[in-house]
N, C-alpha and C positions, 0 to 999 in steps of 0.2 A: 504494500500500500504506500502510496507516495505523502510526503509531507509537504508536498508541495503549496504554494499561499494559492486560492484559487483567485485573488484577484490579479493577479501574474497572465490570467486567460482573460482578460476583460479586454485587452488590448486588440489580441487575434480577432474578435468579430467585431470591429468598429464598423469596417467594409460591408457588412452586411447586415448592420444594425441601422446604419446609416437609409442604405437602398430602398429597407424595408419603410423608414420612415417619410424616403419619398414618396414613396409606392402611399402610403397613406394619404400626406398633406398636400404632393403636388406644389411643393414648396422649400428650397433650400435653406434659407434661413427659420422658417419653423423647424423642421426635419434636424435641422445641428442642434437647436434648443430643444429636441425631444429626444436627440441618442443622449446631449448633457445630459439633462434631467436622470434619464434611465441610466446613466452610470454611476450618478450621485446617491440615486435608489438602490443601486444594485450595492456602491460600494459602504452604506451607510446600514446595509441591510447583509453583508456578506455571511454573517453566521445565520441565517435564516438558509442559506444554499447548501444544499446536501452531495458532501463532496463523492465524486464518482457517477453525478448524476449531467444530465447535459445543460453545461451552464448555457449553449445556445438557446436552449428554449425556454430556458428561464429568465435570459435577456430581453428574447420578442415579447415571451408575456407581459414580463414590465411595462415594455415600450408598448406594447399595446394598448394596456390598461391605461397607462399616461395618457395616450393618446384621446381614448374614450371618456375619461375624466373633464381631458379637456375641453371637447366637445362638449359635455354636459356642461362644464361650468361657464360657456360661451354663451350659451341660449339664454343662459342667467343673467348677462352682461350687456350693456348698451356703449357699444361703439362713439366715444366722443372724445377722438383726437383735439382736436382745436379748442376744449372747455366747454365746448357755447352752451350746452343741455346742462351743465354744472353748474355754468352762473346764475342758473334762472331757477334753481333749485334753492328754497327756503322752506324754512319751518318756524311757529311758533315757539320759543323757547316754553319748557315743560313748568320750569321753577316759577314762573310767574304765574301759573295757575294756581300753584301750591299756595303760595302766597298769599293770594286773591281769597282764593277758600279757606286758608286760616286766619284772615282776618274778615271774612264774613260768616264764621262759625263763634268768634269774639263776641263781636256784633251780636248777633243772634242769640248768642247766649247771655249778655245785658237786657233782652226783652222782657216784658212782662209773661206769665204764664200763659194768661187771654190769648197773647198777640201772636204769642211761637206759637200757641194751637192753633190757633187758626190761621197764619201763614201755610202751618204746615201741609193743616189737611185740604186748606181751596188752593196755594202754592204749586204745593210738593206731593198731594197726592191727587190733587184732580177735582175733589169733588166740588157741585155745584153749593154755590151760598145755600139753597135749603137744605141740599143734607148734611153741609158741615151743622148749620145751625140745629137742626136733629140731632145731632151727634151728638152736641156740648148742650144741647136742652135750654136755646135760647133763639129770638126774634134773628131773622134773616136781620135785620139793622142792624141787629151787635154783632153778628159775625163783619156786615161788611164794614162796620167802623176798625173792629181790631183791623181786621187786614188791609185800611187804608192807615190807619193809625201806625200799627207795624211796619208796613215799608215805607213809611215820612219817615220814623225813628232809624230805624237801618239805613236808607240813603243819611241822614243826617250823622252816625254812628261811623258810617265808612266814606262819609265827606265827599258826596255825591252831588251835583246841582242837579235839578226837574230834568232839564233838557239834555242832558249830561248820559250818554252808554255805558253799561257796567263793562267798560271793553278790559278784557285780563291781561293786555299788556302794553306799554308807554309807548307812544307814538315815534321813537326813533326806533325801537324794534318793529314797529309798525309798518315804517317807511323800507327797512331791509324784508320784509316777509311781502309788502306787496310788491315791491320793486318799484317802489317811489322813493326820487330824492327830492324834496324841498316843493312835496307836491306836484313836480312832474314826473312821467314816466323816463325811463332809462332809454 
C-alpha cells in the first residue's frame, strides 16, 4: 500500500477537470473559477477521499456539484453590475418602530381605565360604539367621549398636532426611503 499524499494527484487531472468545466459553462473564465473552487474543495476536504479509490471521479463530482450549486444560487440572484437596482433599494429602518411603540405603550399606559377600555375595544379590536358600550354596560355617549377623550390625551401624551400623521419615522429617513432629496425626486 503506498503512502503516498493523494493530493500529489490533484495536479495530473487539471487537463481534464478543466475541459469538463467547459463542457458545462461554455465559458473560460467561469470554467478556471470552477476547476479553483473544486480544488480548494477537494484540497480542504482531502481526508474525506478514500485513498485507492479514483480520485478522478471524485474531482468531476465536486466540480459538478459546484457547478449545480451554482446554478441554483444564480436564479437567487439579480444581475446589477452598474448598482443602479441597488441605489433605488431602501427600507424603513426597524428601531424607529420600536421606539414609536414604546412610547405609545407609555402613553397609553398614563390613560384612564375608561379611556384604555374603550380605545381598546372600538380601537384595537373593532367593535362598533354599541357593543363596546354593551360591553362596559354604559350609553353609546360615554363610550364615544372616552374614545375621543382618549386619543386628544394620547396625541397630546406623544406631542402630536390635529393635523399632524402618526408617521414612525423622521423625515430625513423619510426623504432616503422614498428617494426624495429636499423634496425633489432623485
Amino acid at each position: 500500500m503506498s503512502n503516498a499524499d493523494p493530493r500529489d494527484e490533484l495536479v495530473e487531472h487539471l487537463p481534464a477537470l478543466r475541459a469538463f468545466a467547459m463542457s458545462l459553462t461554455r465559458n473560460s473564465a467561469t470554467a478556471d473559477d470552477m476547476v479553483q473552487d473544486t480544488l480548494v474543495k477537494a484540497w480542504t476536504n482531502i481526508e474525506k477521499f478514500s485513498a485507492g479509490t479514483n480520485m478522478r471521479a471524485w474531482l468531476f463530482t465536486i466540480l459538478r456539484n459546484t457547478y449545480y450549486s451554482n446554478r441554483r444560487k444564480a436564479k437567487r440572484e439579480v444581475a446589477d453590475v452598474d448598482g443602479v437596482f441597488t441605489e433605488s433599494l431602501s427600507q424603513k429602518p426597524d428601531h424607529d418602530g420600536r421606539l414609536h411603540m414604546a412610547d405609545f405603550r407609555v402613553a397609553f399606559s398614563k390613560l384612564p381605565d375608561e379611556q384604555r377600555e374603550a380605545l381598546i375595544l372600538v380601537g384595537a379590536s373593532g367593535f362598533s360604539y354599541e357593543d363596546a358600550a354593551n360591553t362596559c354596560g354604559v350609553a353609546i355617549g360615554t363610550i364615544k367621549s372616552r374614545v375621543n377623550r382618549g386619543r386628544a390625551k394620547l396625541a397630546e401624551l406623544m406631542h402630536l398636532n390635529e393635523d399632524e400623521a402618526m408617521e414612525l419615522t423622521d423625515d430625513a429617513t423619510m426623504a432616503v426611503v422614498s428617494d426624495r432629496v429636499n423634496g425633489a425626486m432623485r
